[in-house]
C-alpha positions as CSV (number, residue, x, y, z in Angstrom):
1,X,-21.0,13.0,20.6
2,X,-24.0,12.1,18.2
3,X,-23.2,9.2,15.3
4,X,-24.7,8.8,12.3
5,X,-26.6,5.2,11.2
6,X,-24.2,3.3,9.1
7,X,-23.0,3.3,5.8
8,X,-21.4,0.5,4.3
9,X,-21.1,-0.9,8.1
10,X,-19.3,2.6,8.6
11,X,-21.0,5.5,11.5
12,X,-19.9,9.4,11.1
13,X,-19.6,11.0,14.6
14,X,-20.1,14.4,14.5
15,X,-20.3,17.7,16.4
16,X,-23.3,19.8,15.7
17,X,-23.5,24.0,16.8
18,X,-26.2,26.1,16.2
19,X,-30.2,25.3,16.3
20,X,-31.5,22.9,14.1
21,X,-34.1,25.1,11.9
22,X,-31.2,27.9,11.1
23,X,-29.4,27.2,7.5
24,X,-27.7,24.0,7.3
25,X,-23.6,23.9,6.6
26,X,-21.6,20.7,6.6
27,X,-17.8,21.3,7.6
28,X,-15.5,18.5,6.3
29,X,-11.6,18.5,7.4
30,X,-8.4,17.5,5.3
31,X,-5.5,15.5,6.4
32,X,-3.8,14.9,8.5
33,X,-6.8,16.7,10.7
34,X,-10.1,15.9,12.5
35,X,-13.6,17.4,12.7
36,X,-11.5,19.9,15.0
37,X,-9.9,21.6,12.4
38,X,-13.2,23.0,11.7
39,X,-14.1,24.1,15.1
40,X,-12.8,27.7,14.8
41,X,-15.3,28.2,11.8
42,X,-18.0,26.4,13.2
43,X,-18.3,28.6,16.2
44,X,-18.4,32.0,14.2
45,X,-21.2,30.1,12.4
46,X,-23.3,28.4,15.1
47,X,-25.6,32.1,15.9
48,X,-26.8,31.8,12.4
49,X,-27.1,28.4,11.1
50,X,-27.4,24.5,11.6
51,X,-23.6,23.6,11.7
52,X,-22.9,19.8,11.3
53,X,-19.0,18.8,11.7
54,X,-17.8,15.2,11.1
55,X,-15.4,13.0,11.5
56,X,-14.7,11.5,7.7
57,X,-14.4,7.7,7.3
58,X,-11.2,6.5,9.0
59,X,-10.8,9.6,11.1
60,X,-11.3,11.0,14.7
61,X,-14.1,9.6,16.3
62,X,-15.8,7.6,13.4
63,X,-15.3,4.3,12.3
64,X,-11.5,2.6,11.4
65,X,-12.5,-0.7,10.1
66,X,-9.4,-2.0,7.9
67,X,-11.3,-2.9,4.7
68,X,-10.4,-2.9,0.7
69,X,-9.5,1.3,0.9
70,X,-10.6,0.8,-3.3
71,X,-14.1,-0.1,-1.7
72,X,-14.5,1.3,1.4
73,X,-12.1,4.7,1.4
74,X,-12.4,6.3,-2.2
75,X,-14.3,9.9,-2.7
76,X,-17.3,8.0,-3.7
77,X,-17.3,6.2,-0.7
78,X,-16.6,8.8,1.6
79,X,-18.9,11.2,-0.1
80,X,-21.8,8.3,0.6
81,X,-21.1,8.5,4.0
82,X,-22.0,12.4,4.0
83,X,-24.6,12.2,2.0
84,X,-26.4,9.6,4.1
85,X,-25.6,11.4,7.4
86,X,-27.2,15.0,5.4
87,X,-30.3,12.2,4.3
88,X,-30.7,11.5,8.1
89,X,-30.3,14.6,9.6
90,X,-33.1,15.8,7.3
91,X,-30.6,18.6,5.8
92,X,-31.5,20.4,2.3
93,X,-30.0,23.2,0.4
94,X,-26.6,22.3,2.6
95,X,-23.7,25.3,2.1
96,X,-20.9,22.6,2.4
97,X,-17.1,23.7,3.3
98,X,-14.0,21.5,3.4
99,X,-10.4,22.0,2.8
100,X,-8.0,19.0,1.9
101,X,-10.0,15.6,1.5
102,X,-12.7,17.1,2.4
103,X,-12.4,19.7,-0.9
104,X,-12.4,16.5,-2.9
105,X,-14.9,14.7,-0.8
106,X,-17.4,17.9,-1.3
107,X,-16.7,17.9,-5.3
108,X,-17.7,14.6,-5.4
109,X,-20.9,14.8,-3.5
110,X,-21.6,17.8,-5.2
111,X,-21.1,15.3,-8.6
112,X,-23.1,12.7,-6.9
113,X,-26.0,14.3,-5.2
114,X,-26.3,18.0,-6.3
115,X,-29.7,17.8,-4.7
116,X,-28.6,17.9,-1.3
117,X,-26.2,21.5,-1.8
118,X,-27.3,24.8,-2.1
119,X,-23.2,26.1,-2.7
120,X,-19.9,25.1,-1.7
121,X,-16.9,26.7,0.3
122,X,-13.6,24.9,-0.8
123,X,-9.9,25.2,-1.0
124,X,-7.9,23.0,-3.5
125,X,-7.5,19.9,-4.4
126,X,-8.7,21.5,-7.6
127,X,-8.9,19.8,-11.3
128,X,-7.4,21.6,-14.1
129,X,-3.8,21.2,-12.8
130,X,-3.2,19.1,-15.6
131,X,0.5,18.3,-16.6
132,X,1.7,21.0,-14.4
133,X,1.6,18.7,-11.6
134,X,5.1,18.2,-13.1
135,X,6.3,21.7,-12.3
136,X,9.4,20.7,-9.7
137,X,8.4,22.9,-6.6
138,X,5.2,21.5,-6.3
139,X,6.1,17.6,-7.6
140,X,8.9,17.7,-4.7
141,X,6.0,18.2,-2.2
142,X,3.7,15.5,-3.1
143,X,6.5,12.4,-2.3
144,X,3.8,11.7,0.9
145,X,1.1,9.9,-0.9
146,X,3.6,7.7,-2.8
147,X,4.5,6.9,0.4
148,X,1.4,5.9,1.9
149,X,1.1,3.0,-0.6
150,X,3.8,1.6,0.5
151,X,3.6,-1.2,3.4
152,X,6.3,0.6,4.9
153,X,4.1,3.9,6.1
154,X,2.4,1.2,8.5
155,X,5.4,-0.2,9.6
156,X,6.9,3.1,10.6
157,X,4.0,4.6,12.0
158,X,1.0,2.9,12.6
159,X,0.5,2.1,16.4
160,X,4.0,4.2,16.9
161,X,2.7,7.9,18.3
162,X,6.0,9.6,19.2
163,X,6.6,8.5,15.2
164,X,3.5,9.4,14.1
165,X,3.7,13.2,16.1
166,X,6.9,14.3,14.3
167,X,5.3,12.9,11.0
168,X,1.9,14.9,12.1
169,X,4.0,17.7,13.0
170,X,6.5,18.1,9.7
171,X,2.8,18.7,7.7
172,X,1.7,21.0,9.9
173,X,4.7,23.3,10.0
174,X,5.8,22.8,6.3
175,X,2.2,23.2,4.7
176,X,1.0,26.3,6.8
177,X,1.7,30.2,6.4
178,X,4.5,31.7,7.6
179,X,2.7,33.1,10.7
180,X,1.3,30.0,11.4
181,X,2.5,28.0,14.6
182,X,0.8,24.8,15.3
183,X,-0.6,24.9,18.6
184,X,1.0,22.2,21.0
185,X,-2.4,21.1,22.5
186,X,-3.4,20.9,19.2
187,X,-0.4,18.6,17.9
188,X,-0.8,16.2,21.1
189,X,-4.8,16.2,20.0
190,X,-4.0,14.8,16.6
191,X,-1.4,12.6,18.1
192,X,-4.1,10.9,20.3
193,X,-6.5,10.6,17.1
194,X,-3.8,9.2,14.6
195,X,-1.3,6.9,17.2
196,X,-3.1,4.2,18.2
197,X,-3.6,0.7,16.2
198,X,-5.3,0.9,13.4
199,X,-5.4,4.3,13.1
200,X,-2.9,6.1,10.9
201,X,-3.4,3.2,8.0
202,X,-7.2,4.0,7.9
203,X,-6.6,7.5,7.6
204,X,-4.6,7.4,4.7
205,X,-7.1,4.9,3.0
206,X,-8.2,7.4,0.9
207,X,-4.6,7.9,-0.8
208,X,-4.7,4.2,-1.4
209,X,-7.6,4.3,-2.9
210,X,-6.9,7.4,-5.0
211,X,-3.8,5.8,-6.4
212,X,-1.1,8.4,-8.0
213,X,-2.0,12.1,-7.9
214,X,0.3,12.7,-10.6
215,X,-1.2,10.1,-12.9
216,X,-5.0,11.2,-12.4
217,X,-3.6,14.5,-13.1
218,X,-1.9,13.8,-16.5
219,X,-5.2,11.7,-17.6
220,X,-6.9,14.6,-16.3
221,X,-9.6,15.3,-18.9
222,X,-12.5,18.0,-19.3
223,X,-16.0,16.2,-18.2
224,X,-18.9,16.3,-20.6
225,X,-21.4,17.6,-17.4
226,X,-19.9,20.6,-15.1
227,X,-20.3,20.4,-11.5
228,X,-23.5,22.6,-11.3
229,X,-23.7,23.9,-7.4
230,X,-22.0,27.5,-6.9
231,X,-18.3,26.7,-6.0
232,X,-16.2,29.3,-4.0
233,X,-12.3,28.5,-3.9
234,X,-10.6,30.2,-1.0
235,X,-6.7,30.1,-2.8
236,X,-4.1,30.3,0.3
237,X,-0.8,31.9,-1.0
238,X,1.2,30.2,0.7
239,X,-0.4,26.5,0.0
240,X,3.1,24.6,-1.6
241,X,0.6,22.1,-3.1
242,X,-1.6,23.9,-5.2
243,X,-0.2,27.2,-6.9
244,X,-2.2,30.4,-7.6
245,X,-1.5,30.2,-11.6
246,X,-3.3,26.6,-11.5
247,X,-6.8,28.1,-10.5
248,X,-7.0,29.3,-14.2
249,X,-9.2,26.5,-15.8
250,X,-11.4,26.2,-13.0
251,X,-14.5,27.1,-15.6
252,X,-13.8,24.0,-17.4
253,X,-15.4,22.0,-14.5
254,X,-17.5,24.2,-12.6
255,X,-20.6,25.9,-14.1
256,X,-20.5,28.5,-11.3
257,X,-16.9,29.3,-9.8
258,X,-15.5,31.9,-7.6
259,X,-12.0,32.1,-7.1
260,X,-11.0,34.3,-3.6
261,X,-7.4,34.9,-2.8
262,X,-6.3,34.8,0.9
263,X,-2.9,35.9,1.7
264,X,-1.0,35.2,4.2
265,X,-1.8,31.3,4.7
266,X,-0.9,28.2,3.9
267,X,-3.0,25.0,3.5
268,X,-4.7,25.2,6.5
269,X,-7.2,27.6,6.0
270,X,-10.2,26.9,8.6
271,X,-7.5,26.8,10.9
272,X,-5.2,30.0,9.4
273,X,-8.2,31.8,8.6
274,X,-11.4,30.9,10.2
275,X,-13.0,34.6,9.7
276,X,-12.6,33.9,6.1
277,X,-13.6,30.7,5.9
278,X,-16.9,31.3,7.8
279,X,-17.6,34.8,5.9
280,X,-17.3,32.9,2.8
281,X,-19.9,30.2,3.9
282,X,-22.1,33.5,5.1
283,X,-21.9,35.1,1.7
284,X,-22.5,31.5,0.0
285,X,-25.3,31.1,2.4
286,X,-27.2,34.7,0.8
């Protein structure tokens, strides 16, 4: 598997499909996933284009290294990291897709470094939720991320896989469609990527450097620039995070927003719906 040159002492290992030449896309994955949550989409894309698939700071295959998550694990951070692995690979006009953290990871590169996207595929994490975080069904659902600040998510999990593939598993049933049954080779996969040492706490460095979802939402505010790359959100109906209603203010902060309903999923859409997911990057791509 290829890796990246450093960033901040951190390397991105990656898969890449396709032929280099083609159009360039750049798949980032959510959590609690890997670069293989992308894999479905990546193959229906690797006949037409340059498909690069990594591994986010503190996940899979790329580097763990237990450092201040403020420094090391926040958006801007990760988003560095993918933006110097696009620098090296010598990408331009990048269609970039992600789901999860690697929605919010793609909003802020596409913040930071416009230059290097032509458009973006993305599910929520969306802004514009506002005070309606507070709405009870989807408030119950975000009690995980308090979580991970506490000491106590390492203590219970970290290093511990048969603890950390029920907590792996719970997110994978709960969050997905009703159709939806996590594959078991897929579950023990994860397990192997998230149970040893070291592992689980770097991949929930990012929460800890995010700090309260609810709070950033309530000081949510409307920014004085709009992200300016062509945004497509792919809304699951069945995602208990983010509701439907919520994608109403999505021209606040996006200069060029398309909202496309998919029924019948959950959170994970790459993996739920791969055919959409690539035929969006496709039509993005045009």
């Amino acid at each position: 598997m290829p890796t990246g040159a450093p960033v901040d002492g951190f390397t991105l290992s990656f898969d890449r499909l396709g032929s280099v030449g083609r159009p360039p896309v750049v798949l980032l994955h959510g959590w609690p996933g890997d670069r293989t949550d992308m894999a479905s989409v990546a193959e229906r894309l690797g006949d037409e284009f340059d498909v690069v698939v990594p591994d986010l700071r503190g996940f899979g295959a790329s580097d763990k290294h237990l450092r201040d998550p403020g420094d090391y694990y926040s958006l801007v951070a990760q988003a560095r990291s993918v933006a110097g692995l696009i620098d090296e690979l010598g990408l331009s006009h990048v269609v970039l897709g992600g789901y999860d953290i690697g929605s919010r990871v793609g909003q802020q590169l596409a913040k930071d470094r416009p230059d290097l996207l032509s458009a973006m595929v993305i599910t929520p994490p969306a802004p514009g939720v506002g005070s309606r975080i507070l709405s009870e069904g989807p408030f119950r659902e975000f009690w995980y991320q308090s979580f991970h600040h506490l000491d106590l998510a390492e203590k219970l999990l970290d290093g511990k896989p048969d603890a950390v593939r029920d907590y792996l598993e719970y997110f994978w049933t709960h969050w997905s469609g009703p159709d939806f049954i996590v594959d078991a080779a897929r579950l023990e996969h994860l397990t192997s990527a998230y149970g040893p040492a070291g592992a689980f706490v770097a991949s929930i460095g990012y929460y800890r450097a995010a700090g309260s979802v609810v709070a950033r939402y309530l000081g949510e505010t409307v920014p004085d620039e709009k992200i300016m790359v062509p945004t497509t959100f792919l809304w699951a109906e069945h995602d208990p995070l983010f509701l439907r209603a919520w994608s109403d203010r999505l021209g606040e902060f996006f200069a060029q927003v398309t909202v496309q309903l998919v029924d019948g999923v959950g959170h994970f859409v790459p993996v739920e719906a791969p055919d959409i997911f690539a035929g969006a990057i496709v039509q993005a791509s045009k």
